[in-house]
MMTF fields as JSON, N, C-alpha, C and O atoms, coordinates in Angstrom:
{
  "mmtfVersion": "1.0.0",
  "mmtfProducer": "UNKNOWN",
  "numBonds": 163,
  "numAtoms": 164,
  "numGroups": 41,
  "numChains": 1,
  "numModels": 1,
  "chainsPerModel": [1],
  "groupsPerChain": [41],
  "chainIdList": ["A"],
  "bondAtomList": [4, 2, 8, 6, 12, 10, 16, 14, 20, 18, 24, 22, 28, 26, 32, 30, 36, 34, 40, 38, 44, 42, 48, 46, 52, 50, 56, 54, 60, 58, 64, 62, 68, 66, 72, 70, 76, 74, 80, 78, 84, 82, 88, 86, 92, 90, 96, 94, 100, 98, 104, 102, 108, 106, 112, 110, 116, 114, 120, 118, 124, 122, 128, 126, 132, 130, 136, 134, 140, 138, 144, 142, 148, 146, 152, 150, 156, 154, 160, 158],
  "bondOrderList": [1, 1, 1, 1, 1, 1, 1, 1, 1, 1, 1, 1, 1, 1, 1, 1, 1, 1, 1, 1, 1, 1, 1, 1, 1, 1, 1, 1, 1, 1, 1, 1, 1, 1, 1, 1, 1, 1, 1, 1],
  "groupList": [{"groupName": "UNK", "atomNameList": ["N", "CA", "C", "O"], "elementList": ["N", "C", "C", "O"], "formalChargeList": [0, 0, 0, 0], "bondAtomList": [1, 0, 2, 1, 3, 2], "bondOrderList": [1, 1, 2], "singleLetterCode": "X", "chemCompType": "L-PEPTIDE LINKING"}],
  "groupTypeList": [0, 0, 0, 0, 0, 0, 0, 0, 0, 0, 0, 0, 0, 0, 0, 0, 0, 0, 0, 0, 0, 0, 0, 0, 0, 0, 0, 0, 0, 0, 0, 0, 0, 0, 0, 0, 0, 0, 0, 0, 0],
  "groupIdList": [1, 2, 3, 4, 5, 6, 7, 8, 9, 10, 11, 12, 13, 14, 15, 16, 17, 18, 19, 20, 21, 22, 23, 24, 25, 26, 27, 28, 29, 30, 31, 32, 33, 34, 35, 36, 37, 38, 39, 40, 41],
  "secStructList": [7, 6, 6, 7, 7, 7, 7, 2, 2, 2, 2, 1, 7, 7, 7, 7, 4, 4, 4, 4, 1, 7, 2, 2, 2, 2, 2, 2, 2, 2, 2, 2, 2, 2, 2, 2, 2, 2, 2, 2, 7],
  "xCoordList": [2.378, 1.549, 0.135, -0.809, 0.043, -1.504, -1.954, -3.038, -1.496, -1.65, -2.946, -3.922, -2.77, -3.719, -2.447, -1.252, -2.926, -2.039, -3.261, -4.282, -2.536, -3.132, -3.318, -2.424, -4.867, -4.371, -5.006, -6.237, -4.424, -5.182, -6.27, -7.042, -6.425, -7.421, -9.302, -10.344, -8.897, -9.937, -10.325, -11.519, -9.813, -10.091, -10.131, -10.8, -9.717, -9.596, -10.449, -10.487, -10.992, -11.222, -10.64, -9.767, -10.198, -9.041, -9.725, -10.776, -9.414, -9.62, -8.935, -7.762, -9.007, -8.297, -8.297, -8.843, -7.238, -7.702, -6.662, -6.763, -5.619, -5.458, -6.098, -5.795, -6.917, -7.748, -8.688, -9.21, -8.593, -9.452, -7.983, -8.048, -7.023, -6.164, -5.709, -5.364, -5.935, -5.171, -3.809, -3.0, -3.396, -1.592, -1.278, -0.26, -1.72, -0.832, -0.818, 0.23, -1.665, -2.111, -1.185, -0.679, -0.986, -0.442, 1.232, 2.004, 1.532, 2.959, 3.428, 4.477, 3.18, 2.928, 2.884, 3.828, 1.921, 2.161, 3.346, 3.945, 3.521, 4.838, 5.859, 6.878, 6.149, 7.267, 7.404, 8.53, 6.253, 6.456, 6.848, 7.699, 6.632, 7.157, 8.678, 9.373, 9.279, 10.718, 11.44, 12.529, 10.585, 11.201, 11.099, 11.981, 10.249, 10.314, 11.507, 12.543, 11.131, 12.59, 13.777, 14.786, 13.87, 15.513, 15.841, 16.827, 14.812, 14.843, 15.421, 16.086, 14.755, 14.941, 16.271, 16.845, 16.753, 18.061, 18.901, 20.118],
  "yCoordList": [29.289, 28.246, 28.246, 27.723, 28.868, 28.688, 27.842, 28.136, 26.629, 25.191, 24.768, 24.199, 25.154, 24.958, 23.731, 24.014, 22.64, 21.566, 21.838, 22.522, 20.891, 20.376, 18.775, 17.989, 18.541, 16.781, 16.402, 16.427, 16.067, 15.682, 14.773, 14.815, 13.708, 13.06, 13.449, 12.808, 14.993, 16.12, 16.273, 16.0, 16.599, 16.911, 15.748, 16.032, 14.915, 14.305, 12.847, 12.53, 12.105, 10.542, 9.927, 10.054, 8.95, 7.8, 6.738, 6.456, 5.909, 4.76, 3.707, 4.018, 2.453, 1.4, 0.501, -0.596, 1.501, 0.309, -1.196, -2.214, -0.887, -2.573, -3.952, -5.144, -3.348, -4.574, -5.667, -6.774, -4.843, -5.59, -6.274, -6.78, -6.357, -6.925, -8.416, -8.594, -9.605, -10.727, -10.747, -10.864, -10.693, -10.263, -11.742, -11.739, -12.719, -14.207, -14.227, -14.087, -14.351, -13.841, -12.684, -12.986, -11.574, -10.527, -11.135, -11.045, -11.706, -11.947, -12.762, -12.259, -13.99, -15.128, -13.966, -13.809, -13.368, -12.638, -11.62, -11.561, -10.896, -10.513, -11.22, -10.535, -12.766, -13.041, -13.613, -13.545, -14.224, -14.66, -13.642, -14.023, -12.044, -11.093, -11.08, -11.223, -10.916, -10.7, -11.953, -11.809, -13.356, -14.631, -14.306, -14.764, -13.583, -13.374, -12.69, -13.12, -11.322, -9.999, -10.699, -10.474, -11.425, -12.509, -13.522, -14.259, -13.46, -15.056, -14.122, -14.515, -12.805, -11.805, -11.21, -10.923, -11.047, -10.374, -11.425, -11.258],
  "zCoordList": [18.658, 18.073, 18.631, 18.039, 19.817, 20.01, 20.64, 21.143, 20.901, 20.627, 19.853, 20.343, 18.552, 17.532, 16.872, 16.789, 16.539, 15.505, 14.375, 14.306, 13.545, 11.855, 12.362, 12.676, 12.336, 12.122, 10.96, 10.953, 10.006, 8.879, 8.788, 7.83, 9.995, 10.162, 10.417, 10.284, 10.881, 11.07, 9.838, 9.719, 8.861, 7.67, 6.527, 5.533, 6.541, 5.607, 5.832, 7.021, 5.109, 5.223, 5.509, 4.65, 6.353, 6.046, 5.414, 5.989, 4.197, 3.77, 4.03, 3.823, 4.425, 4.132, 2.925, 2.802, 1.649, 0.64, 0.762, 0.076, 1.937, 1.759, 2.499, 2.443, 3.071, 3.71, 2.217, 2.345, 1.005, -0.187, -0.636, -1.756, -0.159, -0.889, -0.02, 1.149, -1.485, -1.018, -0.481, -1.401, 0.391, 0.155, -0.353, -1.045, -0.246, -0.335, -2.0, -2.631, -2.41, -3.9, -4.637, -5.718, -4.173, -4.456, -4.422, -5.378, -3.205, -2.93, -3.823, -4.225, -4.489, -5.764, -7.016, -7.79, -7.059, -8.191, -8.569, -9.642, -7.511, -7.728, -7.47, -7.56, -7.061, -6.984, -8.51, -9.002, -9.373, -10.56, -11.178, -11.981, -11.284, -11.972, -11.782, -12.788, -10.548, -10.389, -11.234, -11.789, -11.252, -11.768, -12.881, -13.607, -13.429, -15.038, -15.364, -15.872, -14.912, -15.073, -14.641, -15.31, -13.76, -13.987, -14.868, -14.873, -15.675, -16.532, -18.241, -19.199, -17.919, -19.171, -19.373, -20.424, -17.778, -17.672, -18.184, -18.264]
}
């Protein structure tokens, strides 16, 4: 091996796209979805 690694962080960007996310908002919204899909079943 060399001690050569791969770190993908070398190469790549990291983004944080969940820091733009409401989670409290998000969590309400999907819990009204599951209440729907049980109301359908």
């Amino acid at each position: 091996m060399n001690g050569r690694f791969f770190v993908p962080s070398k190469y790549i960007e990291f983004k944080n796209r969940d820091e733009a996310i409401d989670f409290d908002t998000k969590m309400k919204e999907s819990q009204a979805e599951i209440v729907e899909l049980l109301r359908k079943e």
